[in-house]
PDB file of N, CA, C and O in Angstrom:
ATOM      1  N   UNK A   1       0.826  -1.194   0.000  1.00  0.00           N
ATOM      2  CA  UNK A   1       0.000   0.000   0.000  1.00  0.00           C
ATOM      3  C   UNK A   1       0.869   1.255   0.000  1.00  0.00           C
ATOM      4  O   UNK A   1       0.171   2.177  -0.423  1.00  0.00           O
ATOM      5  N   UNK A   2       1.947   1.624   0.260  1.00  0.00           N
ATOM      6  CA  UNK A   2       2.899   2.350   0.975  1.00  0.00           C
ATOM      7  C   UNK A   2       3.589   2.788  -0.534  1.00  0.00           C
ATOM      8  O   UNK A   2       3.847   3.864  -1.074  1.00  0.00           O
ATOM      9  N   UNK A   3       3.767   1.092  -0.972  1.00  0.00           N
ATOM     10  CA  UNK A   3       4.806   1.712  -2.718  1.00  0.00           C
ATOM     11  C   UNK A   3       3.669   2.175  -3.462  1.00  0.00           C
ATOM     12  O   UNK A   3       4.026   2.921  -4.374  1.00  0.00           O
ATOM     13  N   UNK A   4       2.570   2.021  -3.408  1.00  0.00           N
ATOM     14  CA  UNK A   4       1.262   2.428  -4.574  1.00  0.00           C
ATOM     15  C   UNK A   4       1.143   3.817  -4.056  1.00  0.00           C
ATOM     16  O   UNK A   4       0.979   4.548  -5.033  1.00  0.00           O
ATOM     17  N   UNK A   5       1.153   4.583  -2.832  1.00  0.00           N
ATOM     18  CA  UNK A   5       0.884   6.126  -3.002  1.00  0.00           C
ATOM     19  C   UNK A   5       1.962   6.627  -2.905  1.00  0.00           C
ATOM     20  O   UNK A   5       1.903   7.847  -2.748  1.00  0.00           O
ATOM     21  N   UNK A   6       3.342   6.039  -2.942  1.00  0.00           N
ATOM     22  CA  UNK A   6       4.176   7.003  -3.306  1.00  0.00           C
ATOM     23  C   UNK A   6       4.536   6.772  -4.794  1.00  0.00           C
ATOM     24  O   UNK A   6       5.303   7.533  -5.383  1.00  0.00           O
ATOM     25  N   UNK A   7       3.870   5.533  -5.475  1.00  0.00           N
ATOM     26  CA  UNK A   7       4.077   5.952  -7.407  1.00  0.00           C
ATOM     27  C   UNK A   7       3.052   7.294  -7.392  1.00  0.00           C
ATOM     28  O   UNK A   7       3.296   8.282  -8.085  1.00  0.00           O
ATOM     29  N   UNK A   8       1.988   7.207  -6.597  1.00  0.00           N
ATOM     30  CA  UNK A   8       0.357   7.663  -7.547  1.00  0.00           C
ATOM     31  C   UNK A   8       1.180   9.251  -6.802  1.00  0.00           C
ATOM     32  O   UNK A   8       0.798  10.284  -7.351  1.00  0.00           O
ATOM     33  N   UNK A   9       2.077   9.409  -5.811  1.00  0.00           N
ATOM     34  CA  UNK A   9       2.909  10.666  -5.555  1.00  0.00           C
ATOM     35  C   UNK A   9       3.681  11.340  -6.416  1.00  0.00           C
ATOM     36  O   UNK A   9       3.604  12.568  -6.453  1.00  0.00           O
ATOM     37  N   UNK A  10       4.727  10.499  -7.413  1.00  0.00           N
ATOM     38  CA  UNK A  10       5.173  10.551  -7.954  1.00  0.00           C
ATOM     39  C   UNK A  10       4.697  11.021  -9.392  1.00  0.00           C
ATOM     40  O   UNK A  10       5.209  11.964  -9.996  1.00  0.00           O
ATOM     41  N   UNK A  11       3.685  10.267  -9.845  1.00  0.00           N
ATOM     42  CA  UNK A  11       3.063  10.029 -10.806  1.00  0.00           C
ATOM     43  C   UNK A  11       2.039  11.307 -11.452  1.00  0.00           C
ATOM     44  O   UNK A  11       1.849  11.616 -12.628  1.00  0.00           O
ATOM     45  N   UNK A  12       1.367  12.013  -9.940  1.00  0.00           N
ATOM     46  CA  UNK A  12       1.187  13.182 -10.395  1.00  0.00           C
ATOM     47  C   UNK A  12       2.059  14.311 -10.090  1.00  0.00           C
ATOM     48  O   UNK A  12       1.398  15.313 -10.362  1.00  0.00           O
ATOM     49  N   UNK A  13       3.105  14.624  -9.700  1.00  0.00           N
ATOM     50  CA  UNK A  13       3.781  15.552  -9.698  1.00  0.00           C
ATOM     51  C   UNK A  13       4.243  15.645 -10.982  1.00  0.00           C
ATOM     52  O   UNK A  13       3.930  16.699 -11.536  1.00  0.00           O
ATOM     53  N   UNK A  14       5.143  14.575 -11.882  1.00  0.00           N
ATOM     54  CA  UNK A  14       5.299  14.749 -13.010  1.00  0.00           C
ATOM     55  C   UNK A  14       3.964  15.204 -13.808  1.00  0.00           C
ATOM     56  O   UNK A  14       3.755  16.414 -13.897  1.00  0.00           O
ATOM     57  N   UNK A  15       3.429  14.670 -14.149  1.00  0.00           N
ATOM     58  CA  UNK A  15       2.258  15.102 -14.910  1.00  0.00           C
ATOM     59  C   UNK A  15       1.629  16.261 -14.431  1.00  0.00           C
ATOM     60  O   UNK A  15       0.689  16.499 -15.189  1.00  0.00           O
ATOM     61  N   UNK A  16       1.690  16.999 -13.637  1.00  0.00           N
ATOM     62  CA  UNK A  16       1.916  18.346 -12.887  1.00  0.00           C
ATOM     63  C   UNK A  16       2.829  19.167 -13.482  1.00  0.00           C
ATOM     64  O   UNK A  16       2.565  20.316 -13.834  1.00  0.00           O
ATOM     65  N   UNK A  17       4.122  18.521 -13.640  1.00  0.00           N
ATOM     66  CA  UNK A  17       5.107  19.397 -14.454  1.00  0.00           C
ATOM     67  C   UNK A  17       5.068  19.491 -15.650  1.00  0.00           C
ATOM     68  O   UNK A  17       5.540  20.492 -16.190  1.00  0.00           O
ATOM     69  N   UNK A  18       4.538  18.551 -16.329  1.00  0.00           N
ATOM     70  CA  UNK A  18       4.822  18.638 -17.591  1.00  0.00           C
ATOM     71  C   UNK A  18       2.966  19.529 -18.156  1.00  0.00           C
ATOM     72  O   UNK A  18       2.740  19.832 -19.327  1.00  0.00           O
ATOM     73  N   UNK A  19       2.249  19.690 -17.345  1.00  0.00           N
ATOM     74  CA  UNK A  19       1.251  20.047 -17.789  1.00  0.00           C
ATOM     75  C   UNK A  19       1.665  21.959 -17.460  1.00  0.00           C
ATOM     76  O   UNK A  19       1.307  22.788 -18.297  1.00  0.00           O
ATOM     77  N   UNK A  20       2.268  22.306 -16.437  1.00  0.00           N
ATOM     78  CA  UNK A  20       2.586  23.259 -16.261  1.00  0.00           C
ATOM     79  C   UNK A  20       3.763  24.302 -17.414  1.00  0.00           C
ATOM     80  O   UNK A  20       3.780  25.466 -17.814  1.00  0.00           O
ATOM     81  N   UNK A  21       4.754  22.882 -17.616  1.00  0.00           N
ATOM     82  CA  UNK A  21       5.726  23.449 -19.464  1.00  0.00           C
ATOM     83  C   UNK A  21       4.640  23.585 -20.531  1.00  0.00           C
ATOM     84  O   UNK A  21       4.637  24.492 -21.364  1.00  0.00           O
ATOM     85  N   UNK A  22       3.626  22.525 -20.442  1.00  0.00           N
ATOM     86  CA  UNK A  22       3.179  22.942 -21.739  1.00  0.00           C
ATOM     87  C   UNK A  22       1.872  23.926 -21.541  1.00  0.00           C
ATOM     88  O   UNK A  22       1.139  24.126 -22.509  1.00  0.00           O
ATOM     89  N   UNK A  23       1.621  24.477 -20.387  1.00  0.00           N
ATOM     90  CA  UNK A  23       0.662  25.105 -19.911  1.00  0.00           C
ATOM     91  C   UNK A  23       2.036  27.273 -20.688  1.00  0.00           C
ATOM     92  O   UNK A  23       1.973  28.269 -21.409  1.00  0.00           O
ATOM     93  N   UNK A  24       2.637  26.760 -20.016  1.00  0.00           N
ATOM     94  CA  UNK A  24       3.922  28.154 -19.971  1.00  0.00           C
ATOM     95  C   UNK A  24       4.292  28.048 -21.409  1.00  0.00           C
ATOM     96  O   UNK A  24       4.716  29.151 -21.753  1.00  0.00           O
ATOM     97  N   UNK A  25       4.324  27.033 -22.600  1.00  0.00           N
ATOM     98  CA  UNK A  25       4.933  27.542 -23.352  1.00  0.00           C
ATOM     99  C   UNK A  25       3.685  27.695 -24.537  1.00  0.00           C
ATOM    100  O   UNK A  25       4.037  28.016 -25.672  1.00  0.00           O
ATOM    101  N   UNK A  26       2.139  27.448 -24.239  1.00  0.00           N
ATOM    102  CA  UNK A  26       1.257  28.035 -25.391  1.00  0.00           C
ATOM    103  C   UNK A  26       0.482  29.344 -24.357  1.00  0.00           C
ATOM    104  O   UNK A  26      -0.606  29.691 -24.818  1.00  0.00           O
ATOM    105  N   UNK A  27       0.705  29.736 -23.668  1.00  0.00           N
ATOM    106  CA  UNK A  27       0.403  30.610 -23.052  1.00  0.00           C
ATOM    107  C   UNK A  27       1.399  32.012 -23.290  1.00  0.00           C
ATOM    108  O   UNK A  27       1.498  32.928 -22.473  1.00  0.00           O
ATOM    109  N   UNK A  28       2.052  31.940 -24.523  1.00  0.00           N
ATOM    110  CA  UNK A  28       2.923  33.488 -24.606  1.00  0.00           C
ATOM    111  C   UNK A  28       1.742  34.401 -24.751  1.00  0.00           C
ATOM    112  O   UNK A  28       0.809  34.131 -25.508  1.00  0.00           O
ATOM    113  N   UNK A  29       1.814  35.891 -23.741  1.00  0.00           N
ATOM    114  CA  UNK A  29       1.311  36.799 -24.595  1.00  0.00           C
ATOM    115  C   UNK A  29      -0.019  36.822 -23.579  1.00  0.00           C
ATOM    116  O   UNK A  29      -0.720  37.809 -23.358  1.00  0.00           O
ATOM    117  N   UNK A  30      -0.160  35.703 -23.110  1.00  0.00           N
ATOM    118  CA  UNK A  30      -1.683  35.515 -22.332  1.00  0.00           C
ATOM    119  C   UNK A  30      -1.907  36.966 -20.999  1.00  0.00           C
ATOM    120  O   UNK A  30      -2.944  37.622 -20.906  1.00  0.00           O
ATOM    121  N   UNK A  31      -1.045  37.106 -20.387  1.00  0.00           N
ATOM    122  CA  UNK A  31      -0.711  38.377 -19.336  1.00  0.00           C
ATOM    123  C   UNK A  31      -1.108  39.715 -19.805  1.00  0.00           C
ATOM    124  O   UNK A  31      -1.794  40.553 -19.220  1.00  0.00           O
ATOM    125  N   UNK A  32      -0.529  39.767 -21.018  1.00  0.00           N
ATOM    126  CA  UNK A  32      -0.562  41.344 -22.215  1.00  0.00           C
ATOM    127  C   UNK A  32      -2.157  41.429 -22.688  1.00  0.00           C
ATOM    128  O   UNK A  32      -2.701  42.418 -23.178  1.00  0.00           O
ATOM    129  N   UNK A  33      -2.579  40.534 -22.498  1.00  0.00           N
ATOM    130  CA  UNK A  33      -4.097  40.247 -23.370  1.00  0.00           C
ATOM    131  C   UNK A  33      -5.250  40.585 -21.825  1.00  0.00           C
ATOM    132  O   UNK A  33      -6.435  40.860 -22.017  1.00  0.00           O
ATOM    133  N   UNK A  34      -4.697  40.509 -20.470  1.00  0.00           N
ATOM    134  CA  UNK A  34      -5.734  40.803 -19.396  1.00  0.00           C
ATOM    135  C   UNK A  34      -6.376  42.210 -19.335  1.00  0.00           C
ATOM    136  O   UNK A  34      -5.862  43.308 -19.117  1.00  0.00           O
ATOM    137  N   UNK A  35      -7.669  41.843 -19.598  1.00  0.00           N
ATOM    138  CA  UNK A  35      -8.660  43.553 -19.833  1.00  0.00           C
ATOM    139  C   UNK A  35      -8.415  43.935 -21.008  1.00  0.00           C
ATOM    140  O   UNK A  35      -8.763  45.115 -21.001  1.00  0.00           O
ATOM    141  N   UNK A  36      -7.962  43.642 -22.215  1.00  0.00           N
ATOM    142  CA  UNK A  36      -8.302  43.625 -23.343  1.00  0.00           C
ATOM    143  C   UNK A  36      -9.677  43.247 -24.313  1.00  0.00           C
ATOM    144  O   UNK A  36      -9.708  43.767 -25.429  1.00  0.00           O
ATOM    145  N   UNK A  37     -10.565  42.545 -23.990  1.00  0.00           N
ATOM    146  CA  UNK A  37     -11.276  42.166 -23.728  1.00  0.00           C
ATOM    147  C   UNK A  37     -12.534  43.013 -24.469  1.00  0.00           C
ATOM    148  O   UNK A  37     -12.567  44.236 -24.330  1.00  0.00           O
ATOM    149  N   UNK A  38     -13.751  42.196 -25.402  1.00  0.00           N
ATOM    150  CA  UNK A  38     -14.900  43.335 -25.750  1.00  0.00           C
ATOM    151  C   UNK A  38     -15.621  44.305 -24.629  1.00  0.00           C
ATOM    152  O   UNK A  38     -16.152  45.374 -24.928  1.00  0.00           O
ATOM    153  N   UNK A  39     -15.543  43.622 -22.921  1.00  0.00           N
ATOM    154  CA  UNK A  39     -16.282  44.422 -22.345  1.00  0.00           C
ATOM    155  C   UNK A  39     -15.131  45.619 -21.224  1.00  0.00           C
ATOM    156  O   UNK A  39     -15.360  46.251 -20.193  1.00  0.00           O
ATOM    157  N   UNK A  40     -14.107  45.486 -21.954  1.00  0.00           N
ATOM    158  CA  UNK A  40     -12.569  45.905 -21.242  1.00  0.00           C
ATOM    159  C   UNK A  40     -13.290  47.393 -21.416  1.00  0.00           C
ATOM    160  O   UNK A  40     -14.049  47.854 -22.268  1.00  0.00           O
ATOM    161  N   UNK A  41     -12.678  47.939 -20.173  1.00  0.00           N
ATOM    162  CA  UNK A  41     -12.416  49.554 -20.396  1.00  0.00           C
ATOM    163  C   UNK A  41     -11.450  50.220 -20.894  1.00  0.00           C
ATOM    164  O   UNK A  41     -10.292  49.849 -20.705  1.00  0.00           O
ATOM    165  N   UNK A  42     -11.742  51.317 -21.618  1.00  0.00           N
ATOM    166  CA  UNK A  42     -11.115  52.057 -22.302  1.00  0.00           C
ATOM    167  C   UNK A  42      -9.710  52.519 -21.873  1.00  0.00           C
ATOM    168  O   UNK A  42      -9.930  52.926 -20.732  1.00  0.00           O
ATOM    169  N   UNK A  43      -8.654  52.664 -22.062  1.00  0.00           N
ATOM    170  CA  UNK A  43      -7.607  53.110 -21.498  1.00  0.00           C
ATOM    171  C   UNK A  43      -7.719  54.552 -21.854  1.00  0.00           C
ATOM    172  O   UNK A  43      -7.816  55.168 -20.792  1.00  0.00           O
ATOM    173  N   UNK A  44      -7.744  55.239 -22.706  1.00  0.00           N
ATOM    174  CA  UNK A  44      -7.530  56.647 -23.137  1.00  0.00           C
ATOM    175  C   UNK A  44      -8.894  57.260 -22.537  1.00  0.00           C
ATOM    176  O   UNK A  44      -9.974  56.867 -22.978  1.00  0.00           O
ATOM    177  N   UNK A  45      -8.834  58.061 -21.699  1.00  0.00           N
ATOM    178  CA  UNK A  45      -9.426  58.849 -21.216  1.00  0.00           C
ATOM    179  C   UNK A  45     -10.358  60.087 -21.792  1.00  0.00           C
ATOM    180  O   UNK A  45      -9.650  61.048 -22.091  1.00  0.00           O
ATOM    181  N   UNK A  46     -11.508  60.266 -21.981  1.00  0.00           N
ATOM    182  CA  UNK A  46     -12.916  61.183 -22.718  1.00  0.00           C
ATOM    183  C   UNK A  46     -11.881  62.160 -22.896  1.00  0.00           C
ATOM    184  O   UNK A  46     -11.222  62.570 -21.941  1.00  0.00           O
ATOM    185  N   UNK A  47     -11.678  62.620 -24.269  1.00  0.00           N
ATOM    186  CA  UNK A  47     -11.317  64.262 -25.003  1.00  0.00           C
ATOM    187  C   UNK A  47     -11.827  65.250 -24.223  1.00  0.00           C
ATOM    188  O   UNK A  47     -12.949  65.756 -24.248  1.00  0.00           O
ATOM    189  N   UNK A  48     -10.766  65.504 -23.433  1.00  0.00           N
ATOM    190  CA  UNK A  48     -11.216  67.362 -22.314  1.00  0.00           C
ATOM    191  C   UNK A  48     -11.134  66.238 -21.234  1.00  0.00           C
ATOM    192  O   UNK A  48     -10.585  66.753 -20.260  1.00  0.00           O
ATOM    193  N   UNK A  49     -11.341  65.334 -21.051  1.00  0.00           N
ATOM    194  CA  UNK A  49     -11.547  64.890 -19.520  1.00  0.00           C
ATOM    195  C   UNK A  49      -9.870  64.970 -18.697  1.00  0.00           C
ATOM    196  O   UNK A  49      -9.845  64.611 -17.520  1.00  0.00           O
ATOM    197  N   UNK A  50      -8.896  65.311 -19.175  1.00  0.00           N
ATOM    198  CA  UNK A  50      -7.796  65.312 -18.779  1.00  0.00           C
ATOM    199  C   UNK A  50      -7.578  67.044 -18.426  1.00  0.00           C
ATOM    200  O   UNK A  50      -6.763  67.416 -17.582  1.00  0.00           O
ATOM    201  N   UNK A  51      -8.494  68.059 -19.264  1.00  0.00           N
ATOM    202  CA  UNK A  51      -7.774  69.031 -19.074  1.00  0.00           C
ATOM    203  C   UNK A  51      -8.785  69.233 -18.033  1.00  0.00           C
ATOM    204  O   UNK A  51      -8.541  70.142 -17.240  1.00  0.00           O
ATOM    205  N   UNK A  52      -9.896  68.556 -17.868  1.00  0.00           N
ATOM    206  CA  UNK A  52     -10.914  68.918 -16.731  1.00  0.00           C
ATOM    207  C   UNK A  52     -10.004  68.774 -14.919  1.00  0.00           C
ATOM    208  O   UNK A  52      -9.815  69.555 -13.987  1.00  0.00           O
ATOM    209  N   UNK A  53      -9.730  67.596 -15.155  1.00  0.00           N
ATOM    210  CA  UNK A  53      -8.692  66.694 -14.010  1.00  0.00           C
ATOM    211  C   UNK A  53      -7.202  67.440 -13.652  1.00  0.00           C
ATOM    212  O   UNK A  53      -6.702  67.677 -12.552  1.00  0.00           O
ATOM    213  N   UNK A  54      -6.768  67.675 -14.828  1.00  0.00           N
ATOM    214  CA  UNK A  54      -5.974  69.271 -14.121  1.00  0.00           C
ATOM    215  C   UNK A  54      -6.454  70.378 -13.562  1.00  0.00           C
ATOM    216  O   UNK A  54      -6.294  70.626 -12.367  1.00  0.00           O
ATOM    217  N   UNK A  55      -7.195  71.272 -14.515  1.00  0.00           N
ATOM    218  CA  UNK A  55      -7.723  72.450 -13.950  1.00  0.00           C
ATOM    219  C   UNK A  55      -8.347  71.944 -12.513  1.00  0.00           C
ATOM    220  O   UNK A  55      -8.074  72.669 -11.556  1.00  0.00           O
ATOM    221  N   UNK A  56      -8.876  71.181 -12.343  1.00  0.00           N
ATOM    222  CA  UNK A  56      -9.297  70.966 -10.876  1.00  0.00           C
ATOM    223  C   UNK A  56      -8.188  70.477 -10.007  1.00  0.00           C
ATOM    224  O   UNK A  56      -8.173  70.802  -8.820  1.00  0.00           O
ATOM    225  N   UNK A  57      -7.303  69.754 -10.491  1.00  0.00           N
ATOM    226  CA  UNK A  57      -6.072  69.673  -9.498  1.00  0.00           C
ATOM    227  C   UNK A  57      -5.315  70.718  -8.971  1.00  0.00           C
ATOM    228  O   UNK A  57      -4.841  70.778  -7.836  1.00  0.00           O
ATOM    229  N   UNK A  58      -5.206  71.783 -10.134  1.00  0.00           N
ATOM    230  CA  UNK A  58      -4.440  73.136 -10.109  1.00  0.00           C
ATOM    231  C   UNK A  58      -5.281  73.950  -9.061  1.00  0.00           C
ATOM    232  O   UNK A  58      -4.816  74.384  -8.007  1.00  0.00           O
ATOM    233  N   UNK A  59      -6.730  74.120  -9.535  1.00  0.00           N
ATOM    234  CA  UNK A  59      -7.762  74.969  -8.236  1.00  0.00           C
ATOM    235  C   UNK A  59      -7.646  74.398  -7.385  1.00  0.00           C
ATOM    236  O   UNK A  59      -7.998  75.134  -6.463  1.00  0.00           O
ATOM    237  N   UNK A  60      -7.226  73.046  -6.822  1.00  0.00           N
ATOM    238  CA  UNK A  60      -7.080  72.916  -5.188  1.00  0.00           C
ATOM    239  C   UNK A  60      -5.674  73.106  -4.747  1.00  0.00           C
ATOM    240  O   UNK A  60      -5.348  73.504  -3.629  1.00  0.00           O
ATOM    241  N   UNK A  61      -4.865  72.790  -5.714  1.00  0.00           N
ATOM    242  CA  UNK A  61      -3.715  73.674  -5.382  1.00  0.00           C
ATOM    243  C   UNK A  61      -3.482  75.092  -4.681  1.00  0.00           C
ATOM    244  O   UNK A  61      -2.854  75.397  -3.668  1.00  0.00           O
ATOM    245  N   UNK A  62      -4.439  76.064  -5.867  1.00  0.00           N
ATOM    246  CA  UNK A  62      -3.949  77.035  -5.651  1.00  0.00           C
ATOM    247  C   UNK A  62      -5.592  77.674  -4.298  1.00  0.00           C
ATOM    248  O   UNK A  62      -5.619  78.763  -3.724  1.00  0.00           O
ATOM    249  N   UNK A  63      -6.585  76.656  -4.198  1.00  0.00           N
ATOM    250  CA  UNK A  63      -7.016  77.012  -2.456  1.00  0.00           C
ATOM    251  C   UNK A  63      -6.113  76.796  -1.783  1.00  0.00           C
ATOM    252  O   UNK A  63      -5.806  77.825  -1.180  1.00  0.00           O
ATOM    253  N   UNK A  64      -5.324  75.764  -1.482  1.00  0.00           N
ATOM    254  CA  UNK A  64      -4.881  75.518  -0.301  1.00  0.00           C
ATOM    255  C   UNK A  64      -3.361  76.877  -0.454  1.00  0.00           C
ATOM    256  O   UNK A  64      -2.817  77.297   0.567  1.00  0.00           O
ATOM    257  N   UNK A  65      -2.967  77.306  -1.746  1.00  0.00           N
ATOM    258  CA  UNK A  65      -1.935  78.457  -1.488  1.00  0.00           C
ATOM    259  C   UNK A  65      -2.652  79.543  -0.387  1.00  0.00           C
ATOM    260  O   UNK A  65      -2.338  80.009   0.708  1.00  0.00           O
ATOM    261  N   UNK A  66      -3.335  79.617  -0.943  1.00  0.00           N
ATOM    262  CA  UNK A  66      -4.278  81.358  -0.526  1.00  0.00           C
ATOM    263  C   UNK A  66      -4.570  81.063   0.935  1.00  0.00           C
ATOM    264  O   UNK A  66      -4.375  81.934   1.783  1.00  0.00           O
ATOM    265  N   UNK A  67      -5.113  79.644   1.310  1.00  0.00           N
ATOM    266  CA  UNK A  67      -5.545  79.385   3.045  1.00  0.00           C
ATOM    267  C   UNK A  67      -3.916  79.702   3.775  1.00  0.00           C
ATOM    268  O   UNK A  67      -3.700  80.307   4.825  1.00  0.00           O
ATOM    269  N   UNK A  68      -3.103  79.199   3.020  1.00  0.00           N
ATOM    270  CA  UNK A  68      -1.572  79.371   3.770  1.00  0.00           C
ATOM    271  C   UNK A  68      -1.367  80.834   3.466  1.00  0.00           C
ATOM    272  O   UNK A  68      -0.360  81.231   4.053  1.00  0.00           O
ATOM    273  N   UNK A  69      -1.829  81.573   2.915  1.00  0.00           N
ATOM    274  CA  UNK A  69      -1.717  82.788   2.604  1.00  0.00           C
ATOM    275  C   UNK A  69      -0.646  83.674   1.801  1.00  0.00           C
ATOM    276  O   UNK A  69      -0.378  84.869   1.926  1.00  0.00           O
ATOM    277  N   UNK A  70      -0.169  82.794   1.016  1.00  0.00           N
ATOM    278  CA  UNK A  70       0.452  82.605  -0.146  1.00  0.00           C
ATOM    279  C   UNK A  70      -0.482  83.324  -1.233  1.00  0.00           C
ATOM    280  O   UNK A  70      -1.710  83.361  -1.154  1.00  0.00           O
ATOM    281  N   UNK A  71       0.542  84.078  -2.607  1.00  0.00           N
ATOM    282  CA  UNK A  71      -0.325  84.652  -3.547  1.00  0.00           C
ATOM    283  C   UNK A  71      -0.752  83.698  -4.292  1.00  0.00           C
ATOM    284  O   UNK A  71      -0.120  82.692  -4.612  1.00  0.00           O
ATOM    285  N   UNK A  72      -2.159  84.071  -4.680  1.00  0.00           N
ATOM    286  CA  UNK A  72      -2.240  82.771  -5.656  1.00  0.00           C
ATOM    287  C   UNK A  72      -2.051  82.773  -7.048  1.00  0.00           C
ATOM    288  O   UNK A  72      -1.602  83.724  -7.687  1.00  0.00           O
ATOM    289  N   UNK A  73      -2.360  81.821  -7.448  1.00  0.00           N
ATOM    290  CA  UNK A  73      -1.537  81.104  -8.874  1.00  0.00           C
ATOM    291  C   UNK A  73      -2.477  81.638 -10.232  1.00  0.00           C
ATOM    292  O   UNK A  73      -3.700  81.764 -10.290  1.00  0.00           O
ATOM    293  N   UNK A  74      -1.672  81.843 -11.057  1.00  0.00           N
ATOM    294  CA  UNK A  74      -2.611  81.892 -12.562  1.00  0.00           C
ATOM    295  C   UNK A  74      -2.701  80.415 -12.723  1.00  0.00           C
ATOM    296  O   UNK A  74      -1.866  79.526 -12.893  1.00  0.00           O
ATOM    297  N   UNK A  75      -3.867  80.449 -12.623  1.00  0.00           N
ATOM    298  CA  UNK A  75      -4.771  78.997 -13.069  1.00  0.00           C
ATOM    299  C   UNK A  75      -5.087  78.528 -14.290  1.00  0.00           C
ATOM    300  O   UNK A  75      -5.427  77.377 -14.563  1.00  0.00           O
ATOM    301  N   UNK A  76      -4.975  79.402 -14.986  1.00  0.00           N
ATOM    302  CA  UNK A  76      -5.354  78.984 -16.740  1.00  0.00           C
ATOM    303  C   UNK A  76      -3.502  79.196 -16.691  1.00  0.00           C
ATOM    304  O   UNK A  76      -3.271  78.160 -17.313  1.00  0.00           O
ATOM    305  N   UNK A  77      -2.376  79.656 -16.466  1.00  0.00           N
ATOM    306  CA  UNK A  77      -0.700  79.229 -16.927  1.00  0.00           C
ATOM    307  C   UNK A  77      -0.711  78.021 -16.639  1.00  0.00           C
ATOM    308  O   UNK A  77      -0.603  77.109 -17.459  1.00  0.00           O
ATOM    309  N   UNK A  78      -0.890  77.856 -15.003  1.00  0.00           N
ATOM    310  CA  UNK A  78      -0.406  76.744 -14.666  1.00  0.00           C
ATOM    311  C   UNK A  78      -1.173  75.775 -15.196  1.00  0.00           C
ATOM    312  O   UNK A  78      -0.664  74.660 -15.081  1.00  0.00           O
ATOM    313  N   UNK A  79      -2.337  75.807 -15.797  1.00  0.00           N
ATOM    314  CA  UNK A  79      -3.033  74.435 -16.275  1.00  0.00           C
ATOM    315  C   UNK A  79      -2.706  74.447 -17.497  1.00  0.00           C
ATOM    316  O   UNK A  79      -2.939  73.319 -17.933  1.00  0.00           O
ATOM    317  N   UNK A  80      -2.187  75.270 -18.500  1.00  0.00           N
ATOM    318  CA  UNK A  80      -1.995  74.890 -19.488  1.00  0.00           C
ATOM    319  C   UNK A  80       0.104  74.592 -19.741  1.00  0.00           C
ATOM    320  O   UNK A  80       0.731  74.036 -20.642  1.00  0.00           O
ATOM    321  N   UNK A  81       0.523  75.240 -18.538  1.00  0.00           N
ATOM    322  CA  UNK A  81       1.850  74.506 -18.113  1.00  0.00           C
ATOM    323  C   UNK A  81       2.141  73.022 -17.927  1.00  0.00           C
ATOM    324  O   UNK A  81       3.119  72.307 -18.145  1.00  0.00           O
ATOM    325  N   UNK A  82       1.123  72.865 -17.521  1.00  0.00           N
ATOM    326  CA  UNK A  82       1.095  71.432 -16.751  1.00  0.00           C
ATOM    327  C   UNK A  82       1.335  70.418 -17.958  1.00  0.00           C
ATOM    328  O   UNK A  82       2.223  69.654 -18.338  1.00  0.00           O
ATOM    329  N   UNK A  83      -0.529  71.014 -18.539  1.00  0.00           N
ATOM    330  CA  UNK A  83      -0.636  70.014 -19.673  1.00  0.00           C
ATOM    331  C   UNK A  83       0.856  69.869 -20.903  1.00  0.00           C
ATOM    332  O   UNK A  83       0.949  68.816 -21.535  1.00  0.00           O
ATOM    333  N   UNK A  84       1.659  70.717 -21.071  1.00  0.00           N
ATOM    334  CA  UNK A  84       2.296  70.907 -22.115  1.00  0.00           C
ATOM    335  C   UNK A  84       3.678  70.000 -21.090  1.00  0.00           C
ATOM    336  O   UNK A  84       4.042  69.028 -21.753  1.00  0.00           O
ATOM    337  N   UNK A  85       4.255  70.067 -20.094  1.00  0.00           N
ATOM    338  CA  UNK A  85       5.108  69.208 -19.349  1.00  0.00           C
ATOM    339  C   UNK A  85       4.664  67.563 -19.323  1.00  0.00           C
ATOM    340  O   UNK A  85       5.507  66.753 -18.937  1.00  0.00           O
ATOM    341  N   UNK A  86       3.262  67.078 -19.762  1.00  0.00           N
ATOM    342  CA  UNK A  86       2.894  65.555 -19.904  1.00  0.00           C
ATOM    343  C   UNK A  86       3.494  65.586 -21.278  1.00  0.00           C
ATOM    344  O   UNK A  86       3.505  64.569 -21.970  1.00  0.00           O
TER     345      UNK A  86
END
């Protein structure tokens, strides 16, 4: 009983390995392909929705200057600074 579960031990570890090589070598590319997908989301972000997400990053910027009492910022430079430094 003892030699039969250490073949049927044996027996699937190999077949474990070898299902795992041939699992790794038709699987190129499979990682690059996650959320690609017909119901995947969009990577590029809505036209204006980026300059929206600055200008509002820049206006809380430049509240929290003015609460420290700091001068505040040109908001249309710095947002169109910003954008031109991406």
């Amino acid at each position: 009983m003892e030699a039969a579960f250490a073949t049927v031990v044996i027996v699937v570890a190999v077949v474990g390995a070898v299902a795992a090589v041939v699992a790794l070598a038709t699987g190129r590319g499979a990682y690059d392909r996650i959320g690609r997908g017909d119901l995947a989301v969009a990577d590029e972000p809505a036209p204006g929705r980026e300059l929206e997400e600055v200008r509002q990053l820049v206006e809380t910027a430049n509240a929290r200057r003015v609460a420290r009492g700091l001068p505040p910022l040109d908001v249309e430079a710095e947002v169109m600074e910003r954008l031109r430094a991406e």
